[in-house]
Structures are given as structure tokens and as C-alpha cells.
N, C-alpha and C positions, 0 to 999 in steps of 0.2 A: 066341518069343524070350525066352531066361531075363536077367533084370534082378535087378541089384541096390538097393537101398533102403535108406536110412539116414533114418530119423523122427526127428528133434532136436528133444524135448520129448514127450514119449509121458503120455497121460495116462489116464485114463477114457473119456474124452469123442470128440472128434475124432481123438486122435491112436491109440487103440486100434483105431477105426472103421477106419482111413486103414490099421493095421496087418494087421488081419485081412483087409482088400481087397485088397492090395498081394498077399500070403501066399497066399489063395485066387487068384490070379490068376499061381501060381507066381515070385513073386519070392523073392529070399531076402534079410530085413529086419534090418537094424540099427535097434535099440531103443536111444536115448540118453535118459535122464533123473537124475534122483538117486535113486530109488527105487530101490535094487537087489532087494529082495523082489518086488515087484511088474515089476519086466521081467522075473527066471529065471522068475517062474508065467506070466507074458503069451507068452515067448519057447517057452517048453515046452508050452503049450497048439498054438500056430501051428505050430510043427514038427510036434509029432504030430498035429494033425487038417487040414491042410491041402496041398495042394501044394507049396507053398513052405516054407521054413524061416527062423527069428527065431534072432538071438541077442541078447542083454543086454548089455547096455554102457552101466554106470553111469558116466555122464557130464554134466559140470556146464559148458555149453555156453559161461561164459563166461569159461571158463580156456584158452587156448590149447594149453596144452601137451597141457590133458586133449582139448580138440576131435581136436590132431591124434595122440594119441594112438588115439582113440575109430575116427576115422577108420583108420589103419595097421590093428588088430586085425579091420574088417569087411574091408578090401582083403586081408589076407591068410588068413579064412574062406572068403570071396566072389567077389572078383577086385574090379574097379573099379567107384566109384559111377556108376550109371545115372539115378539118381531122389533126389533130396533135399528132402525137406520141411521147412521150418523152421518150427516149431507150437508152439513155447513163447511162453508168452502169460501176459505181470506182470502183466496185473490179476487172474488169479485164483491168484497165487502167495500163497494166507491165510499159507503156514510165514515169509515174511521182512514180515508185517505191511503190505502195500503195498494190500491190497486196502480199500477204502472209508477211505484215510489223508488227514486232515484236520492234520496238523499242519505248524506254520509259517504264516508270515501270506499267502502265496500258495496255503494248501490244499495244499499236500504238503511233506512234508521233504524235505532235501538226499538223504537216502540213499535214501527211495523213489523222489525222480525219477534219479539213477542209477544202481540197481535196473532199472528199468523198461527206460531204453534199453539199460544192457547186455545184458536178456532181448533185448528187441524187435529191437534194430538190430546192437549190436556182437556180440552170439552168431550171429545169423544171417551178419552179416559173416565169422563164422571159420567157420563152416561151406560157407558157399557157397562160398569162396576154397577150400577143398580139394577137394569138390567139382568145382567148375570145372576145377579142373587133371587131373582124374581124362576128363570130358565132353572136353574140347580136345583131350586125348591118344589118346582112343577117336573114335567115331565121333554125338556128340554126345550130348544127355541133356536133363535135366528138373529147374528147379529151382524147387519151387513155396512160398509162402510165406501162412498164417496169419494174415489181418490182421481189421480190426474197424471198428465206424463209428467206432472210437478215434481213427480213421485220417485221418479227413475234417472233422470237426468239433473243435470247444472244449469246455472243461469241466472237466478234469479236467485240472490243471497235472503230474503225476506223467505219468499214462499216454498222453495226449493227443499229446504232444510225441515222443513213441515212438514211437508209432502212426506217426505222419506219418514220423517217420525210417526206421520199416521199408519203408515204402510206396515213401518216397522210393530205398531200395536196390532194392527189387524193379524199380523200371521203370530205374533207372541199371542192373544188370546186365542189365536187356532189351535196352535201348540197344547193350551192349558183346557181348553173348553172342549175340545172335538171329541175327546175322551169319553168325556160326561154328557154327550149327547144334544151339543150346542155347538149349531151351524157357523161359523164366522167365514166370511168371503169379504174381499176386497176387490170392486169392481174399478179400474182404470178405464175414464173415460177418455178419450183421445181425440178432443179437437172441439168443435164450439156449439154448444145446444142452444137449437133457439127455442124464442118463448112462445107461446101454444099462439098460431095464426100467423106467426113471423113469415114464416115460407110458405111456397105450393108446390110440396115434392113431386107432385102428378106434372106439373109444366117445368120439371128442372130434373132430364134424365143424369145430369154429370152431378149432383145435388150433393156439398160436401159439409152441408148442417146436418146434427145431429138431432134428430126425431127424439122429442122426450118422451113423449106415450111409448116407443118402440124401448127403449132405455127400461122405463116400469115395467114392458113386459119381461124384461129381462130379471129385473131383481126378483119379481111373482115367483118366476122359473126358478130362481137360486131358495126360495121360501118352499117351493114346492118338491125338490130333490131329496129323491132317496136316502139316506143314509150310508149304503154303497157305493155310489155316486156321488160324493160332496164334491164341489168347486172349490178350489182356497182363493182364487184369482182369475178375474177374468178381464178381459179389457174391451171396450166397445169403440167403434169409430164409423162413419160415413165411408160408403166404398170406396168414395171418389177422393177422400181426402188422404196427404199424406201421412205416413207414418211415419210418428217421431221419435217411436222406441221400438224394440221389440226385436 
């Protein structure tokens, strides 16, 4: 069955893993991020060595126009979204300063903690919302979402609050969608993914990074589940690392 795929937030890390899995498993992937250099080489790579096909779509996920803009250009490449991942993730956005931001007397400023949710919650919100209408009108779909132990825990006044608000969408559109035959899970990653070549998990038996290829296989799995079987929640982590929730 050929599916279509739109990744909102495509990075190095998770969301390359997630694209190149998707792509070898003959999808054909919409790449959204701000990096236009870096989706045309990610998207040209996946076309020519894979099954499936990418294209680029510099997009700044929490501009609606651009959402549904971004959206329109894969629908009329591709046909309609089958799979949506929402994988943009403000704490490690270093280019808007949000990452390790201590300022203001609550430990973040005004503009990091609105920052943060617009990544976390209000972008994912414009994404899933097209999406959706795309899954209701076909024959249903998959819309899976990126979260963190940001998500369950205190700490961090910027990102923390985010975290919880994305979470909180992921099971509210489980709630509304699952019915109508559209998959929503919420994966909680639980500690630090490195980027493709960073480690050599073969020479590091205690090894407490997170394998991003192994992460993709995971969502694949959540894309590929029965309808008997749905996931709402899942959470991934390194054996060897702690847990920080749970």
C-alpha cells in the first residue's frame, strides 16, 4: 500500500531517521522544516536511493498559512496525507535561544515560553488539523507525535509547560479521531538521541544514547498496527539510561 508522509520538523536526529524509514518502506515523504539546503540534499538523497520519494518543503510550522500552504504543495505531488508526524521539538531549537534559557524570575522569558508552545503544541495543532481532514476524507491514517519526559515532569518553566500541552493534544485528538479510524499515538522519548555516526553502539555494551534508526523502527510499528491493537502512548529509552518518569 503506497502512503503518503509529511514529517513537521525534520532534523538530523529523529526526524531524518523517521524519513529515510518511511521512504525505504515506499512512502513518498513531505519534509517541513526551515532548513531549505538541508531538506533539497535529505529529499534528493531519499528519492534516488530508496523506494519512496521526498520532497522539501521549507516550512515554518507555526505559520498557518505556511502549514497549509506546505500541506496543499505534498497533496498535489502525492495525493492525500496518510501519516503525520509532528517532531519539532523547542528545546533544542539553539537558532531562537530557547535552549538552557534562564532568563526572567521564573527561569524563562516571555518569548521562550511562547516559543516553545507554539513549536510543541500550536504547530502541531496546525498540522494535525490538515491532516485530519485529509485521514476523514480517505480511509483513515496515522497521526503520531514527538514528545519527551518534558512532558510528564517539572523543571523547566519554558519547555515543561509545552511538553504537557503537546501530550495533552496527542490524547485529546485520540479521544476525537480513534473512533473515525485515525491512529494518534504519542511517543515519549526518554533521554538523548544522537545524530546518525555520533556513537558505536557495537563498542559501548552500557551504551545510554538513543539509536535513532531503532526510534523509526518504532514509529513504522505504530503506522503499521492493527486497529485492535492501537498504541495511545509509548515511551522509548536506552537500557542503560535512567528513568526519569514512569
Amino acid at each position: 500500500m503506497e502512503r503518503t508522509a509529511i514529517i513537521g520538523g525534520v532534523g538530523p536526529r529523529i526526524g531524518e531517521s523517521v524519513a529515510r524509514k518511511f521512504a525505504a518502506e515506499g512512502c513518498s515523504v513531505g519534509l517541513f522544516a526551515r532548513s531549505e539546503d538541508y531538506l533539497e540534499e535529505l529529499a534528493a538523497e531519499l528519492t534516488e536511493q530508496t523506494d519512496g520519494e521526498a520532497i522539501a518543503v521549507p516550512t515554518d510550522i507555526t505559520d498557518p498559512a505556511q502549514v497549509e500552504a506546505g500541506f496543499e504543495r505534498v497533496r498535489s505531488e502525492f495525493g492525500p496525507v496518510d501519516i503525520l508526524l509532528n517532531n519539532a521539538y523547542p528545546a533544542g531549537d539553539t537558532d531562537s535561544g530557547l535552549a538552557g534559557s534562564d532568563d526572567g524570575p521564573l527561569g524563562a522569558g516571555v518569548a521562550a515560553f511562547e516559543r516553545s508552545w507554539r513549536v510543541w503544541a500550536y504547530g502541531a495543532f496546525l498540522c494535525s488539523e490538515q491532516a485530519a481532514a485529509d485521514m476523514l476524507a480517505e480511509d483513515g491514517g496515522t497521526i503520531l507525535f514527538t514528545s519527551a519526559s518534558f512532558a510528564l515532569r517539572g523543571g523547566d518553566t519554558a519547555h515543561n509547560p509545552a511538553g504537557f500541552a503537546g501530550r495533552g493534544l496527542a490524547r485529546s485528538l485520540a479521544h476525537q479521531l480513534w473512533p473515525e479510524g485515525v491512529h494518534v499515538a504519542n511517543v515519549l522519548v526518554d533521554g538523548s538521541v544522537a545524530k546518525p555516526g555520533q556513537r558505536d553502539w557495537s563498542e559501548t555494551p552500557d551504551e545510554e544514547w538513543i539509536h535513532p534508526d531503532h526510534v523509526a523502527d518504532s514509529y513504522w510499528h505504530l503506522v503499521k498496527q492493527h486497529p485492535s491493537a492501537w498504541t495511545l502512548e509509548l515511551d522509548l529509552r536506552a537500557y542503560a539510561a535512567p528513568i526519569r518518569f514512569g
